[in-house]
C-alpha positions in Angstrom: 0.0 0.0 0.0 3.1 2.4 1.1 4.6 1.9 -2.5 1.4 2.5 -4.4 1.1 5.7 -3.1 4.6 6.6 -4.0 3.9 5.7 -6.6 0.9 8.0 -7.0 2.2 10.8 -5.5 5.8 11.0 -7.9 3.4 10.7 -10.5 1.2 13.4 -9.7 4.4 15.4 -8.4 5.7 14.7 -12.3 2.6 16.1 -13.6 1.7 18.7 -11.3 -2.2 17.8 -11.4 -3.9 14.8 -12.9 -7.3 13.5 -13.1 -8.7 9.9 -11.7 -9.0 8.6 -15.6 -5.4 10.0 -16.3 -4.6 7.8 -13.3 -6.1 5.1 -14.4 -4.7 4.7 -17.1 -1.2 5.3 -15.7 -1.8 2.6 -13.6 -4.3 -0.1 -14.9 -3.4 -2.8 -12.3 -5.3 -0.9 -9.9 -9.1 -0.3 -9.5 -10.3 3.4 -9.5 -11.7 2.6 -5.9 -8.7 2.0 -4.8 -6.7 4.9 -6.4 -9.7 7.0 -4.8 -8.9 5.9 -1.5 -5.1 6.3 -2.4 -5.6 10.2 -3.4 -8.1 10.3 -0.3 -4.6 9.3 2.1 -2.6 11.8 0.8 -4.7 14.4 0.8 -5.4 13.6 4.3 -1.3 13.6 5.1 -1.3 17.0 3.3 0.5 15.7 0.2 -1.9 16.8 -2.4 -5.1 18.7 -2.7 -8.4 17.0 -4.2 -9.8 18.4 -7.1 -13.2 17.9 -9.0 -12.0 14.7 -10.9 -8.6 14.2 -9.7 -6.0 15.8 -7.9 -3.3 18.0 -7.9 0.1 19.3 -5.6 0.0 21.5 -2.9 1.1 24.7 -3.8 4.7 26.0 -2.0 3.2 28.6 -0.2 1.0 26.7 1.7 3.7 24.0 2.6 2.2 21.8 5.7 0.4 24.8 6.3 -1.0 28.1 5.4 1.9 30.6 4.6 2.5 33.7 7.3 0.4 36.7 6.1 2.9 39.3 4.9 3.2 36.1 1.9 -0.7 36.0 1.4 -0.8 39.4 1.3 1.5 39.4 -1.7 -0.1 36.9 -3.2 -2.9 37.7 -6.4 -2.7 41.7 -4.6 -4.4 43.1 -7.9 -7.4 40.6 -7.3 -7.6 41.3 -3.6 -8.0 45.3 -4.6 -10.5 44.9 -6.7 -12.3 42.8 -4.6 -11.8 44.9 -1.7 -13.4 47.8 -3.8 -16.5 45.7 -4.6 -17.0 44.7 -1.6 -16.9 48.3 -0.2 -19.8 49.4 -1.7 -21.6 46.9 0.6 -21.1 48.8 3.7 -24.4 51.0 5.3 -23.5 53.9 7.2 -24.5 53.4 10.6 -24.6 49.3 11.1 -22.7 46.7 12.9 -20.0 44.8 10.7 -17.4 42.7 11.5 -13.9 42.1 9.7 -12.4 38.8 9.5 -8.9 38.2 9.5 -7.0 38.3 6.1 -5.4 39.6 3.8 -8.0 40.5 1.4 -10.4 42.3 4.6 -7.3 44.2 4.8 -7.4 45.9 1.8 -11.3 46.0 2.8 -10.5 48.1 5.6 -8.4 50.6 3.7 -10.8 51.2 1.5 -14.1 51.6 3.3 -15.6 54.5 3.7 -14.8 57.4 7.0 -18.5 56.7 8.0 -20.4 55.8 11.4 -20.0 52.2 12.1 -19.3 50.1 14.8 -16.9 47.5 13.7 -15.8 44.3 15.4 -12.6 42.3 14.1 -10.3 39.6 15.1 -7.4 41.1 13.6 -4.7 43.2 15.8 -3.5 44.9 12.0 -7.1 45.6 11.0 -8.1 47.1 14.2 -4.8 49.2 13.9 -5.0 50.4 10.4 -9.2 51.5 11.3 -7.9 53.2 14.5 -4.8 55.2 12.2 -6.8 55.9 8.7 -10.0 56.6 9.9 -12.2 58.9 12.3 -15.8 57.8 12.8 -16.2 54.4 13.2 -16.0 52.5 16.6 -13.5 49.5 16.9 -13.9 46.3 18.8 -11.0 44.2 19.3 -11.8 41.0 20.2 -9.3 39.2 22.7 -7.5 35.8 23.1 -4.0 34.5 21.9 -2.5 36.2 19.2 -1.5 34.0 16.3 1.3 35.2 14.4 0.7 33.5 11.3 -2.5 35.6 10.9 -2.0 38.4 12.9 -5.5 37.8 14.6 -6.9 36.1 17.7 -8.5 33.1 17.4 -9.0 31.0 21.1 -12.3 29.6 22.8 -12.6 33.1 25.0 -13.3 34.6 21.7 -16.9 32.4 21.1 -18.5 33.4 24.7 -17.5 36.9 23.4 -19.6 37.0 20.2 -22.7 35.3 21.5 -23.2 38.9 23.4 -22.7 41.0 19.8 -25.1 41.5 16.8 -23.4 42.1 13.7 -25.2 43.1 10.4 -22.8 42.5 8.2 -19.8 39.9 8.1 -17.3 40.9 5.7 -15.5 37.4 5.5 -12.3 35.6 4.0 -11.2 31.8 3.2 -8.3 30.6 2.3 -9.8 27.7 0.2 -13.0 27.0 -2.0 -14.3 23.6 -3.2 -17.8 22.8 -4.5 -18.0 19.9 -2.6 -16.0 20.9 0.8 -17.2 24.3 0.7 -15.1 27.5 2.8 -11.8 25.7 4.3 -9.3 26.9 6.4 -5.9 25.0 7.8 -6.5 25.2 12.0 -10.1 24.1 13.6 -10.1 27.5 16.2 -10.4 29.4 12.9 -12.9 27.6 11.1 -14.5 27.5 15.0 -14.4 31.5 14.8 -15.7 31.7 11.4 -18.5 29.2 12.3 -19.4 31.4 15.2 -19.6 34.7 13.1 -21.4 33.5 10.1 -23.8 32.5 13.3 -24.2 35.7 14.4 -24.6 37.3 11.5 -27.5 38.5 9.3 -25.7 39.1 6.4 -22.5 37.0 5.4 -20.0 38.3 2.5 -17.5 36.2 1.5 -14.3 38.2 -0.6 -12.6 35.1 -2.1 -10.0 35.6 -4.7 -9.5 33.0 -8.0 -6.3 31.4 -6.3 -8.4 30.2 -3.8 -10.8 28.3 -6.1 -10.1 24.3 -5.6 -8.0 24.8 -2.4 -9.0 22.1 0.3 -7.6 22.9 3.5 -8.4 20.7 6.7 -11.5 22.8 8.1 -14.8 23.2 6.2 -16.6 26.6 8.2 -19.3 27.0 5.6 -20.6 25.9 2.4 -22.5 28.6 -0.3 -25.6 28.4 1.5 -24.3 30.0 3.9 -23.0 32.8 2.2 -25.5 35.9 1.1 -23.1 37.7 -1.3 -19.6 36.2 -2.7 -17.3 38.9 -4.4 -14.6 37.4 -6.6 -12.5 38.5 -9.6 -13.7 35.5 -11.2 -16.8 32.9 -11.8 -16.8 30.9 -8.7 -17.0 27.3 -10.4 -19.8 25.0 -9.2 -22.4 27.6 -8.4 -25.6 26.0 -9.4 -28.9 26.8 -8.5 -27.7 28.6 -4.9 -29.1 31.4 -3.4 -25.8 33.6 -3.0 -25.2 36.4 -4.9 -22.4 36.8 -7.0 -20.4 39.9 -7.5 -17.9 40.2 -10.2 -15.1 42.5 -9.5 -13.3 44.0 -12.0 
C-alpha cells in the first residue's frame, strides 16, 4: 500500500495535477476505488489537494500549512484590490460589521468609507489600520491569543465573546474554495471562529479571490448556502442553483 502511493504521488508530483481517468490509465493494475482511496490518504497527510476529478500538488506557499500573512498578502494583490473595492460598496453607514482576519479584509479596511459604524474584528492589523486611517467608526478588538501567522486572535474566549454582539454585516475571507467541501481553512479554532460569526450574522459576505478556487484545507466553516453575497474576480465554479449572490469585481 506504502509503495502504491509513492507511486501515486511521484506521478502526480511529475505532472503537477492529474485526473482519476489519467490515473487510471497510468496505472491499470489498480481499481479506480482503490486509487480513490489512495488520493483520499494523501490528501489527508497534506501531500496533495483533491480536485473535481482528480487531484493535484500542494502549492509551495502553503507547505504543511497556510503561509504567514505578509506572503498571502503578496499573493494575487491586484485581485484582492478589486475585490476589496467591490465589496466596499456593501457597507451602510450606521450598522454593525465585523472584519475577519486576512489579507484580502485588509485591503477592505483601507478602502471603506470614514463613516459611522461600529466594527468588530479579530485582527490586531485591522483594528490598527481602522484606528490610524480613519475617524468615525467605533473598533472592537476582540481578545485571546494572538496567532502570528495571521495576525489575529483566534481562542475559545473569543466564542463566549460573540454570543453577546449582533453584527449586520460579516465581511469574511477563506483561504480555500471547493464545490464539494465548501469555505476551508488550515487550524479548527479558525474555522471554529468563522462558524461562530457567520452565526451571528445577518448578512454574510464572503471576498474570495480566483487562487483560492479548488483549495482544500483541513477545516470546512461554511458551504454557499451559507453565504448571502460572494465577491470574486472571477466565476466561482460549481455555483448551481444557490441562493448567493455573485459579485464580479473588475
Amino acid at each position: 500500500m506504502h509503495e502504491r502511493r509513492e507511486a501515486i504521488f511521484k506521478y502526480i508530483e511529475q505532472q503537477g495535477e492529474v485526473t482519476l481517468a489519467g490515473l487510471c490509465g497510468e496505472f491499470s493494475n489498480w481499481s479506480s476505488m482503490t486509487i480513490r482511496r489512495d488520493l483520499a490518504a494523501l490528501a489527508a497527510e497534506r501531500r496533495i489537494i483533491l480536485t473535481k476529478g482528480g487531484a493535484r500538488m500542494l502549492p509551495q506557499r502553503y507547505g504543511l500549512d497556510e503561509a504567514v500573512y505578509t506572503e498571502r498578502e503578496l499573493h494575487n494583490s491586484d485581485a484582492k484590490i478589486r475585490i476589496a473595492r467591490t465589496a466596499a460598496t456593501l457597507i451602510t453607514r450606521g450598522k454593525g460589521i465585523f472584519l475577519d482576519a486576512g489579507s484580502t479584509v485588509m485591503e477592505l479596511a483601507r478602502r471603506m468609507p470614514d463613516c459611522d459604524l461600529a466594527v468588530v474584528t479579530n485582527a490586531l492589523n485591522i483594528a490598527l489600520e481602522l484606528a490610524t486611517s480613519k475617524t468615525k467608526p467605533s473598533v472592537v478588538m476582540l481578545g485571546g491569543t494572538l496567532s502570528r501567522k495571521t495576525i489575529a486572535v483566534a481562542d475559545p474566549m473569543v466564542m463566549s465573546r460573540l454570543e453577546q454582539i449582533n453584527i449586520d454585516t460579516a465581511f469574511m475571507c477563506t483561504s480555500g474554495y471547493d464545490e464539494k467541501v465548501g469555505f476551508s481553512v488550515g487550524t479548527e479554532l479558525d474555522a471554529m471562529l468563522k462558524r461562530a460569526v457567520i452565526s451571528r450574522a445577518r448578512r454574510v459576505v464572503m471576498l474570495v479571490d480566483s487562487s483560492k478556487f479548488g483549495m482544500v484545507l483541513p477545516f470546512s466553516f461554511a458551504s454557499l448556502e451559507d453565504v448571502d453575497v460572494l465577491v470574486s474576480d472571477a466565476a466561482l465554479p460549481g455555483r448551481g442553483s444557490s441562493k448567493c449572490k455573485f459579485k464580479l469585481a473588475v
